[in-house]
N, C-alpha and C positions, 0 to 999 in steps of 0.2 A: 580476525573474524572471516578470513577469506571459506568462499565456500557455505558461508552464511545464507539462509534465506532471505530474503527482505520484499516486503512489500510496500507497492509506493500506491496514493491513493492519493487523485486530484486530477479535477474537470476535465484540464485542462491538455490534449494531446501532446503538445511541444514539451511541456514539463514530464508527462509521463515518459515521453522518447528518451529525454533528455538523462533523466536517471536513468530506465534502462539503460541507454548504452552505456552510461558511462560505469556503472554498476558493473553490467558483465562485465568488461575491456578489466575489472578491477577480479575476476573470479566468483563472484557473487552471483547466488541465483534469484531472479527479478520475478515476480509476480505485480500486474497492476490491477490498481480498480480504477473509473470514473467516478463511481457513484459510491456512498455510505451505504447502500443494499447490497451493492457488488464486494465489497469488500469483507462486509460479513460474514457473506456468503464462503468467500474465497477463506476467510477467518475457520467459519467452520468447520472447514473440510481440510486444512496443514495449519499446521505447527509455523509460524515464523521467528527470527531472531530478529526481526527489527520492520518497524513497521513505519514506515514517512507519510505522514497525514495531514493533507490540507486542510482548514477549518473551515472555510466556505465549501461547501459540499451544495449541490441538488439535493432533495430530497432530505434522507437524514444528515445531519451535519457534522463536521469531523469531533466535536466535542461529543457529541451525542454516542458517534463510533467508539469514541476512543472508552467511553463509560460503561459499554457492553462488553467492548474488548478485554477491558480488567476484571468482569464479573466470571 
Protein backbone atom coordinates (compact mmCIF):
# COMPACT_ATOMS: atom_id res chain seq x y z
CA UNK A 1 0.00 0.00 0.00
CA UNK A 2 2.98 2.34 -0.24
CA UNK A 3 2.00 5.58 -1.79
CA UNK A 4 -1.34 5.06 -0.19
CA UNK A 5 -3.21 8.01 1.37
CA UNK A 6 -4.02 7.86 4.94
CA UNK A 7 -5.49 9.90 7.20
CA UNK A 8 -4.87 10.06 10.82
CA UNK A 9 -7.54 11.86 13.12
CA UNK A 10 -6.86 12.58 17.04
CA UNK A 11 -6.60 15.44 19.58
CA UNK A 12 -3.80 14.78 20.39
CA UNK A 13 -0.55 16.68 18.54
CA UNK A 14 2.41 14.01 19.68
CA UNK A 15 0.12 11.20 18.30
CA UNK A 16 -0.74 13.06 15.08
CA UNK A 17 3.44 13.81 14.63
CA UNK A 18 3.96 10.59 15.60
CA UNK A 19 2.12 8.77 12.52
CA UNK A 20 2.97 11.30 10.38
CA UNK A 21 6.46 10.90 10.41
CA UNK A 22 6.46 7.67 10.66
CA UNK A 23 4.00 7.15 7.90
CA UNK A 24 5.91 9.39 5.35
CA UNK A 25 9.59 7.77 6.50
CA UNK A 26 7.22 4.45 5.20
CA UNK A 27 6.14 6.44 1.53
CA UNK A 28 2.72 7.12 2.56
CA UNK A 29 0.79 10.26 2.08
CA UNK A 30 -0.37 11.61 5.62
CA UNK A 31 -3.34 14.03 5.94
CA UNK A 32 -4.44 14.83 9.73
CA UNK A 33 -7.40 16.13 11.47
CA UNK A 34 -7.72 17.22 15.53
CA UNK A 35 -11.20 17.30 15.35
CA UNK A 36 -14.33 15.05 14.02
CA UNK A 37 -15.41 18.43 11.94
CA UNK A 38 -11.83 18.52 10.49
CA UNK A 39 -11.81 15.53 9.24
CA UNK A 40 -14.87 15.36 7.46
CA UNK A 41 -14.13 18.08 6.07
CA UNK A 42 -10.67 16.87 4.87
CA UNK A 43 -13.12 13.43 4.06
CA UNK A 44 -14.98 15.46 1.67
CA UNK A 45 -12.78 16.88 -0.34
CA UNK A 46 -10.01 13.40 -1.22
CA UNK A 47 -10.56 10.04 -1.46
CA UNK A 48 -8.32 8.12 1.30
CA UNK A 49 -7.12 4.48 1.53
CA UNK A 50 -7.08 4.31 5.04
CA UNK A 51 -8.32 6.29 7.69
CA UNK A 52 -6.69 5.98 11.68
CA UNK A 53 -9.48 7.33 13.98
CA UNK A 54 -9.41 8.22 17.60
CA UNK A 55 -12.73 7.70 19.41
CA UNK A 56 -12.56 10.37 21.89
CA UNK A 57 -12.79 13.25 19.59
CA UNK A 58 -13.93 17.03 20.75
CA UNK A 59 -16.71 17.84 19.40
CA UNK A 60 -18.17 15.09 17.00
CA UNK A 61 -16.68 11.76 18.09
CA UNK A 62 -14.70 9.22 16.26
CA UNK A 63 -17.70 6.73 16.18
CA UNK A 64 -19.93 9.33 15.13
CA UNK A 65 -17.09 10.15 12.11
CA UNK A 66 -16.62 6.93 11.35
CA UNK A 67 -20.69 6.48 10.65
CA UNK A 68 -20.73 9.49 8.19
CA UNK A 69 -17.60 8.34 6.69
CA UNK A 70 -19.39 4.96 5.47
CA UNK A 71 -22.48 6.75 4.35
Amino acid sequence: MAGAHILVVDDEELVRWTFDTALKEEGYRVDAAERGEDALEKFGKRKYDLVILDIKLPGIDGVEVLKRIRE
